[in-house]
N, C-alpha and C positions, 0 to 999 in steps of 0.2 A: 158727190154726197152719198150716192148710193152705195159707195163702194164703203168708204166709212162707216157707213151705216151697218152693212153687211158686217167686217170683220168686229163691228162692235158687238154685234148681234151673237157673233161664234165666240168671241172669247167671253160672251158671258154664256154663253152653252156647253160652252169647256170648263171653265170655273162649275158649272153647278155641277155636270156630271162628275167631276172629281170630288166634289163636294159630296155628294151622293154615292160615290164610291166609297167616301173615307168612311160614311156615317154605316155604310154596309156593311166594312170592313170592321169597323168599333161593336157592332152590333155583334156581327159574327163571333167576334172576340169574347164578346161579353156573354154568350151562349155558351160558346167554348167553356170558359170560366164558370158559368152556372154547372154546364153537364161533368166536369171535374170536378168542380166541390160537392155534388152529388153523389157522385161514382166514391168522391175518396168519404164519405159520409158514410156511403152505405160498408163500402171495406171496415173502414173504423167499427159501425155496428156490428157487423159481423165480427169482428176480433174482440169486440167489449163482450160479446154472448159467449163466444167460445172459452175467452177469459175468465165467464163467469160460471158455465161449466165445467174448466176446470180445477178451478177453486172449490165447486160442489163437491169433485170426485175427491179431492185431498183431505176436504170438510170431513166427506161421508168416512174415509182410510183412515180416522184418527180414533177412535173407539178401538179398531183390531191390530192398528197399530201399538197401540197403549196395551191393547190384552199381550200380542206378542213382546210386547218389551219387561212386560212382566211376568212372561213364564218364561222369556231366558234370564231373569233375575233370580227367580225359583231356580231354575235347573241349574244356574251359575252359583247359589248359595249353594245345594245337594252335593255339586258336583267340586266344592271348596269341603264341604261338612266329609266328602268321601277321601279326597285327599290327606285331610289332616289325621283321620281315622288310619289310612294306609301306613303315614308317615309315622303315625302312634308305634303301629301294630310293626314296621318297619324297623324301630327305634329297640320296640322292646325285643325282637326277636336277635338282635347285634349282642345282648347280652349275657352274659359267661354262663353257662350251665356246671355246676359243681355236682350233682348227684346224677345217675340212673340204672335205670332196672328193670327188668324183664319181666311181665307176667308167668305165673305158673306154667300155662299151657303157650305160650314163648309168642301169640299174636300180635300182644300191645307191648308199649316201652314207655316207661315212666321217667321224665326229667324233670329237673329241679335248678333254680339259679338264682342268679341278681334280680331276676323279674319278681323274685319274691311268689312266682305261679306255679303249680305240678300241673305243667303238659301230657295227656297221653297219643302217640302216635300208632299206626300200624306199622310193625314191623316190615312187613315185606315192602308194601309200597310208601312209606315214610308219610304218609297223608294226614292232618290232625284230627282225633278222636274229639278228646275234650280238653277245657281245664278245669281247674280248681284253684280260687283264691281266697285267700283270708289270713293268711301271715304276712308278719309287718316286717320282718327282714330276709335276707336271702336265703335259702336255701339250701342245707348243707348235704342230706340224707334224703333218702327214695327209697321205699322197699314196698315188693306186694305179699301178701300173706296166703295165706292156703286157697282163700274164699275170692282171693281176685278181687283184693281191697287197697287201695295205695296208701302206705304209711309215710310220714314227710316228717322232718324236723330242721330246725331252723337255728343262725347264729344265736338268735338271743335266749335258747336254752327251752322252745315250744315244739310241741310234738302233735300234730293231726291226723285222724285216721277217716281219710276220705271211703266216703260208700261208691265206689264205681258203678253198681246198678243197684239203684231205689227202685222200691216197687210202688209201682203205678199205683193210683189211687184217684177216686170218683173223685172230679171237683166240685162238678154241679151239673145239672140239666137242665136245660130249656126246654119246655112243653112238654108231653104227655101224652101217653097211648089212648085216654081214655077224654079226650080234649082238643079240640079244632083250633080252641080261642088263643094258643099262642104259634101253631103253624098247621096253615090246612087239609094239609097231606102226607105222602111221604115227604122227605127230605131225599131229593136225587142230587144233591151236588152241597158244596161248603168251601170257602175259603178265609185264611186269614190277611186278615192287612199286613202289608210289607213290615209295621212296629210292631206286630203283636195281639193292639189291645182290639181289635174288632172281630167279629167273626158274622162271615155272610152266610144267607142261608137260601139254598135255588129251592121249590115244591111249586104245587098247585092240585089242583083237581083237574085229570086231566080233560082235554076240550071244554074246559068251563074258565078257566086261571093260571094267573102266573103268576107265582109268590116271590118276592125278592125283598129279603128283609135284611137288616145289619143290627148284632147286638155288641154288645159290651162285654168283652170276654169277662171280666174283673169279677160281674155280680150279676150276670147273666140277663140284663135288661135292653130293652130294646132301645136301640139308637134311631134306626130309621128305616121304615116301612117305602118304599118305593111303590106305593100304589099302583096297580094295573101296569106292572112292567109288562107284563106277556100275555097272552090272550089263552096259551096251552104251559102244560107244566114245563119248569126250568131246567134244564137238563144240566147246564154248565155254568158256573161263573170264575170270574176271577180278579181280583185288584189290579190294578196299573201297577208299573213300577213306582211311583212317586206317590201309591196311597190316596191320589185326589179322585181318582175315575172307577168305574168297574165294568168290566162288560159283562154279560149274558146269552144264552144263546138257550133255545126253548123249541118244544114240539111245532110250534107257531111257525118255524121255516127261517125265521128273523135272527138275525145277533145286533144288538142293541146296546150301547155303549151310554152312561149314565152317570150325572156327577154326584159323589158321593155326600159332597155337605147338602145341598139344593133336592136331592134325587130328578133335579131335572132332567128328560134324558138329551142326550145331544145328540145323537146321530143314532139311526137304523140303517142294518145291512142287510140289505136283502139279495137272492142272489140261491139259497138253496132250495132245493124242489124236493126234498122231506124234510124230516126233524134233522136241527141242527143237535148236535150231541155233545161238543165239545169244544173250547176255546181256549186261546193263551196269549199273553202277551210278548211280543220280542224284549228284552232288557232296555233297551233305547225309550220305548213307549211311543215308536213311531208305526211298529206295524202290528197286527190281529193275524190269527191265524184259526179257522175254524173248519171241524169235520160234520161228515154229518149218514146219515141214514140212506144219501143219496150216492154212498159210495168214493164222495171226493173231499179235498181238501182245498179249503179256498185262502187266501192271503188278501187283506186286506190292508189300503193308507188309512190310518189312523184319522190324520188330520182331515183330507176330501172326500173318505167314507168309498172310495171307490175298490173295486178287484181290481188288484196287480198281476195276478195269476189263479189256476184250476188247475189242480194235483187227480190226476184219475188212476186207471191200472189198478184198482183194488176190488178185491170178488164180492166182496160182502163188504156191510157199514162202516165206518170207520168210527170208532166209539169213544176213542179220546185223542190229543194232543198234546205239543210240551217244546217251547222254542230248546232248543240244545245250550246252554250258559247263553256268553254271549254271540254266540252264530248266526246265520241264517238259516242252520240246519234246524229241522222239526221232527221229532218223533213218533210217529200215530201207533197207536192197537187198532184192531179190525175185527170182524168177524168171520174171518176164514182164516184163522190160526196163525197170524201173521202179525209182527212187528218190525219196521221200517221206518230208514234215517232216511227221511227227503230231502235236497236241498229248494228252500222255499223259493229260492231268484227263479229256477227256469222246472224245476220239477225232477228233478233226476233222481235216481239211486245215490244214496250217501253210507248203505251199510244193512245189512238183515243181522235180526237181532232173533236167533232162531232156539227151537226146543219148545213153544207153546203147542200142545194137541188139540186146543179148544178152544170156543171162541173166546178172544180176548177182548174184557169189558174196563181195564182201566192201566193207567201208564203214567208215570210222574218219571222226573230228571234231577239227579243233586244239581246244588249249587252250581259246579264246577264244572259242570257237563261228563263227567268222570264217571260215573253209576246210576243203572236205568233200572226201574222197577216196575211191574209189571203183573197185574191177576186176572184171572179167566174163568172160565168155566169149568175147568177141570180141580177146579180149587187149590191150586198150586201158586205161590207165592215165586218170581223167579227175580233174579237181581242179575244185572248185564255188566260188564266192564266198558266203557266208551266208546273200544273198540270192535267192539259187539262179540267178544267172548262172554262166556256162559263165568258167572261167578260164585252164587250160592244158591240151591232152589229148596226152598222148606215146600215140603212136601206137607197135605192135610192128614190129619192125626187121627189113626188107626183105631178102629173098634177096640174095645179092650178085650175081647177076648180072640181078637184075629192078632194083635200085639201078643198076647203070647204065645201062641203061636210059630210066632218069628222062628227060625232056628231050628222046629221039630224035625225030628227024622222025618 
């Protein structure tokens, strides 16, 4: 009986501990399955945040997204408006010329055609002068008179006698020698907008202001004051390619970049350790180029406001700039007798533009990068050809009685 008793007693000691294994086992499992549904909880948390993070960062991209999409909508109209302008100018240049003719003194060349226009060219380098339109059919006759006047007549029996040089005449002025209330100082700088019709004006008093106003060329009023652009007088400004921006650049050390409808400014460059003196835009409207009193020339991104590069090697200030057309090449005057093509990407020599004896205070570039102009100190007027010959120098105008002078034994 004992014996029965005994394995009755173990197989239920076997049954529970199994019993108690299974429920150990269940248990365990069931931990297992909590600390995994935990774990994949807190994963999921984490990628709901990250998710929702990155949804902020695309949120916050969509304002400068939209701004960039609408200035290559702008630069894609301009840059459609310059093609059909090309394709114009293209179209009419394909047809027939029937008249031409030489000025007196044999510089210029007058022609005539189906464009129904009297084109004038220079002779030597075939470069266009001007035109003259106003006849409604083509062109049959060309001719210039004593005075270097172009005479033009036409199939339907018209005859017009163009004035080749009109004499200049006052149109208007803005402000007054004897009056602050419409600009507070000298006027050190001026530009026009890419159309035409605005005209910017750089001054101040200097260490006291910085004047940056925009008028209406048409009737001499003012469009828009830019309040507190600069803290010292203006020394440079210039429009953007595309008319919407202007930069500036002032005794203050700063160039300052400014929207022209808003005058809100958008970006300050800082970066020169005297007066900045001069500024210019690249054609693209992607890069700045400024000189200044510290001797260098610095290059500017447009859009991060940051220096791409420092132009040194110069003895004395560098008083103006001028991108070269569409290059990367820049132009400076200086004040150690000196004019110089740099190329802006790494700073090199691109050409000496030589013959100035005195310091030279200003510099401009045609259109076309073709002809450099350039005045100093010495009050000489000189004009470059691209490839930095000497092309024309107007000399300043002689006492009148050391004019005559001229010539004595």
């Amino acid at each position: 009986m004992r014996t029965v008793s005994s394995r009755a007693a173990f197989t239920r000691h076997r049954s529970s501990c199994e019993s108690q294994k299974k429920l150990e086992e269940a248990a365990q499992k069931a931990i297992d399955e909590k600390n995994g549904a935990e774990a994949n909880l807190e994963n999921n948390t984490r990628t709901i945040q990250r998710t929702k993070e990155a949804l902020k960062k695309v949120v916050d991209t969509i304002p400068s997204l939209e701004a960039a999409h609408k200035q290559a909508e702008e630069h894609h109209k301009l840059t459609q408006a310059l093609l059909e302008t090309v394709k114009k100018e293209a179209t009419d240049t394909e047809k027939s010329y029937h008249a031409i003719a030489f000025s007196p003194d044999g510089l210029l060349l007058a022609t005539g055609g189906d464009d129904q226009t009297v084109r004038t060219w220079e002779s030597e380098t075939g470069a266009a002068v001007e035109t003259y339109s106003g006849h409604g059919a083509a062109i049959t006759a060309v001719a210039y008179n004593a005075d270097g006047d172009v005479f033009s007549a036409t199939s339907n029996q018209t005859a017009i006698l163009w004035d080749t040089n009109p004499a200049w005449k006052l149109a208007g002025t803005i402000g007054s020698v004897d009056s602050s209330q419409h600009l507070i100082d000298r006027v050190t700088s001026l530009d026009f907008s890419p159309d035409g019709k605005m005209l910017a004006t750089g001054s101040g008093e200097p260490s006291r202001s910085g004047e940056l106003k925009i008028w209406k060329v048409e009737d001499g009023s003012l469009v828009k004051e830019i309040k507190e652009a600069h803290s010292d007088t203006v020394f440079g400004l210039e429009f953007s390619p595309d008319g919407q921006q202007i930069a500036s650049c002032a005794a203050d050390r700063f160039a300052k970049i400014f929207d022209v409808e808003s005058g809100k400014l958008i970006r300050a460059l800082e970066g020169h350790t005297h007066h900045v003196l001069g500024i210019t835009w690249h054609c693209a409207g992607r890069l700045l180029a400024t000189c200044g009193a510290d001797n260098v020339i610095k290059v500017w991104n447009v859009r991060t406001g940051e220096q791409t590069g420092t132009i040194g090697g110069v003895g004395k200030e560098v008083t103006a700039i001028r991108f070269v057309a569409d290059s990367d090449n820049v132009v400076a005057s200086s004040g150690d007798k000196q004019v110089k093509i740099k190329k802006s990407n790494d700073g090199g020599d691109a050409g000496d533009l030589g013959g100035a004896t005195d310091f030279m205070y200003s510099i401009d570039v045609s259109a076309n990068g073709q002809l450099v102009v350039g005045g100093g100190q010495d009050s000489v007027v000189r004009i470059w050809k691209g490839d930095g010959n000497s092309l024309v120098t107007f000399e300043a105008p002689k006492p009148a009685g050391e004019a005559e002078t001229i010539g004595a034994e």
